[in-house]
matplotlib code that plots the C-alpha trace (Angstrom):
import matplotlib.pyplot as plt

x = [146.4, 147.3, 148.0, 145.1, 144.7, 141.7, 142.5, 143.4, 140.2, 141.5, 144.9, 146.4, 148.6, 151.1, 153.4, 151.4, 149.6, 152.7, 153.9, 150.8, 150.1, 149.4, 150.6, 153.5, 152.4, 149.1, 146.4, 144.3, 144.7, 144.0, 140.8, 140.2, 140.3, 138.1, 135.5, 136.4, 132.3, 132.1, 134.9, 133.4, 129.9, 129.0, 132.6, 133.2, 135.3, 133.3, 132.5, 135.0, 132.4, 131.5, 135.0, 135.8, 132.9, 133.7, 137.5, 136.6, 134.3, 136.6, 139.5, 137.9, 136.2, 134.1, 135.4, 138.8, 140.0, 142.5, 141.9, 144.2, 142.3, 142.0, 139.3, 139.2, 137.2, 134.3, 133.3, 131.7, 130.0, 132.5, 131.4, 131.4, 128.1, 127.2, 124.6, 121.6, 124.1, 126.1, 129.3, 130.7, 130.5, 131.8, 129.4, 130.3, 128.1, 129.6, 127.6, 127.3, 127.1, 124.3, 127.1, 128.1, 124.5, 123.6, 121.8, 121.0, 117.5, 117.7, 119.9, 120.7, 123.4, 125.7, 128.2, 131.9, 132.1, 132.4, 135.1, 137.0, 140.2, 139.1, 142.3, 141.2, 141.0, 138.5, 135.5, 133.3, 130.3, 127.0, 123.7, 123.2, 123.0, 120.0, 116.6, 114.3, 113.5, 113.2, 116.7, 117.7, 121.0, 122.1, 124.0, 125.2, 125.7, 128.0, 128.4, 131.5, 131.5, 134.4, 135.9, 135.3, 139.5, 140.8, 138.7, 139.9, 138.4, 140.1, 142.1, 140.9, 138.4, 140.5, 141.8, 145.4, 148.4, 146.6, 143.4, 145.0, 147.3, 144.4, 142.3, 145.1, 145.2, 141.4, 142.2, 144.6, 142.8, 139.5, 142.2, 143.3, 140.1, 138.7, 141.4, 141.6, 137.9, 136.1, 138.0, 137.5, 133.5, 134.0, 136.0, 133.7, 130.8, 132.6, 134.0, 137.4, 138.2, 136.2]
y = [155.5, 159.3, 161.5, 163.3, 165.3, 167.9, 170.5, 168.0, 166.8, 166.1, 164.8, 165.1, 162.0, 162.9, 160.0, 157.0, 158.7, 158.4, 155.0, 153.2, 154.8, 152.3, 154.6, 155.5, 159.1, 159.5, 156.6, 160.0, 160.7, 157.2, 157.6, 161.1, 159.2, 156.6, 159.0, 161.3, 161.6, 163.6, 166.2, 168.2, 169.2, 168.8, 168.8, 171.9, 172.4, 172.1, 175.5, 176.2, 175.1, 171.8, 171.1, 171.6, 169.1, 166.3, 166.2, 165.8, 163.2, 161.2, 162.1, 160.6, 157.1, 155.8, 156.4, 156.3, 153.4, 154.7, 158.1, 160.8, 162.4, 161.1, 161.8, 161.6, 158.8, 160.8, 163.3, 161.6, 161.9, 165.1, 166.4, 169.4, 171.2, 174.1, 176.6, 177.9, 181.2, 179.6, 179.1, 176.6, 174.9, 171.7, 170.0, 167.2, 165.3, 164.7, 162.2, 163.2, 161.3, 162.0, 163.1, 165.7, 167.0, 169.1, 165.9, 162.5, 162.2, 157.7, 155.1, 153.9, 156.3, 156.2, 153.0, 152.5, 150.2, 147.0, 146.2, 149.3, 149.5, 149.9, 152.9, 154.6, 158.5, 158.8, 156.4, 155.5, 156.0, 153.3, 153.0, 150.8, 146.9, 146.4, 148.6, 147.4, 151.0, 154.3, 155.7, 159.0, 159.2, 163.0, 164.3, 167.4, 168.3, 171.3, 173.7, 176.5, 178.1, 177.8, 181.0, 181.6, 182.6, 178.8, 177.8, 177.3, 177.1, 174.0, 174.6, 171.4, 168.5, 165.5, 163.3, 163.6, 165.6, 168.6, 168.1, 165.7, 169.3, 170.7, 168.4, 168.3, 171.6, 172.3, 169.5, 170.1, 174.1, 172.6, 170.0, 173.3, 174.9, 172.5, 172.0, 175.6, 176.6, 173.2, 171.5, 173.8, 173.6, 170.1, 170.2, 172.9, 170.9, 167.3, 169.3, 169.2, 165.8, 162.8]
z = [73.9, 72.7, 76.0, 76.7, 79.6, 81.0, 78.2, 75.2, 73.5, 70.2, 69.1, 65.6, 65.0, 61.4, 62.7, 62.3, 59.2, 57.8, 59.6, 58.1, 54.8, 52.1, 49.5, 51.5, 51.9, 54.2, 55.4, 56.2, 52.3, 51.1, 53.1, 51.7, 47.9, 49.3, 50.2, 47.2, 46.4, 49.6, 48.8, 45.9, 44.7, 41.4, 40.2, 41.9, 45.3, 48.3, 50.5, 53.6, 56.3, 54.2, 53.4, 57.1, 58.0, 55.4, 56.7, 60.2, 59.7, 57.8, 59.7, 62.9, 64.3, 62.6, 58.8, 60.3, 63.3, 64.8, 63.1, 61.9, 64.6, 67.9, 69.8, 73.8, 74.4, 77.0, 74.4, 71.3, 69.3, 68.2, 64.9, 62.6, 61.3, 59.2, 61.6, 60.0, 59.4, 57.4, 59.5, 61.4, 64.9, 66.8, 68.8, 71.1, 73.5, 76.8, 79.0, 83.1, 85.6, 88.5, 90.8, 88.7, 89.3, 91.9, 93.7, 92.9, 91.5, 90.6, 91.5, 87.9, 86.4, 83.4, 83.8, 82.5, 79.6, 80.8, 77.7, 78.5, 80.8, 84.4, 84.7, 81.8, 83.4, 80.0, 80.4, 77.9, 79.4, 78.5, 79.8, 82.7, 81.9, 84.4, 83.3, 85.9, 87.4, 86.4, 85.1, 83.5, 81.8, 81.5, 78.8, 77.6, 73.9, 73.6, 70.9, 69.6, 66.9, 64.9, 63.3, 59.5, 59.5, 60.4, 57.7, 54.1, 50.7, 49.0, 45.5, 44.4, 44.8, 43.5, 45.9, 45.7, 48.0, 47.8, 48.6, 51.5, 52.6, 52.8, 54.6, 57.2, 57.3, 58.6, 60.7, 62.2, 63.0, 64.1, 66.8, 67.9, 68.0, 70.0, 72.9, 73.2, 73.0, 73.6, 76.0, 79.4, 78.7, 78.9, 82.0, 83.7, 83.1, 84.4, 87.7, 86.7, 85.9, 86.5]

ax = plt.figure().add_subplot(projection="3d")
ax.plot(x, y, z, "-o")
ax.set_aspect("equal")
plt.show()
């Protein structure tokens, strides 16, 4: 599992894209080909804040298992979205548990994934197995806008090693983004850890 700690929500991983590239190259960029419908419009590159949007998404679970980007395994869905003003903004849904609430309002609360790893410090967090009483599972859905300057308009919209560049590129800015603007929300809202 990549190291994540309290201020790390996103991890970049250039190592095994390279390690399991099919082409020798990028296994991000063989996905980028794959999905190469997504990465233009009409023939024409994509806008910054689309481009942005389609390289996340298929840089991270589910288009990509393990992705280029990891994700911690708390905050999903962790997406990229184009606001009604036309720039960008991450939004990731956190889910809390009623004892991060000021007080407990039902018994049933948010459980651990009974297939995950007891130790993991990052639970994935699934609704109670019994629903034989009134329950309500709390989550937050948190949203930053993302800077117009760490996005970039793409030179091309063939798959290839440039339109992979770039894709890791914005990537790699939104990881950053993220575990710099993102993450201490998250932490704030969870208490400081869970």
């Amino acid at each position: 599992m990549p190291d994540f700690n309290r201020f790390t929500l996103a991890i970049v991983d250039d190592i095994r894209d390279r390690e399991q590239a099919s082409d020798g190259h990028s296994r991000f960029g063989a996905y980028i080909a794959h999905h190469a419908e997504d990465f233009h419009d009409g023939g024409e590159p994509l806008r910054p804040v689309d481009f942005a949007a389609v390289a996340w998404s298929v840089a991270t679970f589910p288009v990509m298992s393990p992705g280029y980007v990891d994700v911690r395994p708390d905050v999903h869905p962790f997406t990229v979205h184009r606001g009604h003003d036309g720039g960008a903004f991450l939004c990731a849904k956190v889910g809390l548990r009623h004892r991060d609430l000021a007080r407990r309002l039902f018994a049933l609360d948010w459980e651990r994934d009974p297939w995950g790893s007891r130790d993991d410090p990052w639970p994935v967090l699934v609704a109670p197995e019994r629903t034989d009483r009134p329950t309500v599972l709390v989550a937050a859905t948190l949203l930053v806008p993302v800077p117009d300057h760490i996005l970039l308009q793409p030179t091309v919209c063939r798959p290839g090693r440039t339109l992979t560049h770039e894709a890791k590129q914005v990537v790699a800015a939104l990881a950053a983004h993220a575990n710099e603007h993102l993450a201490p929300l998250v932490d704030e809202l969870l208490g400081g850890g869970q």
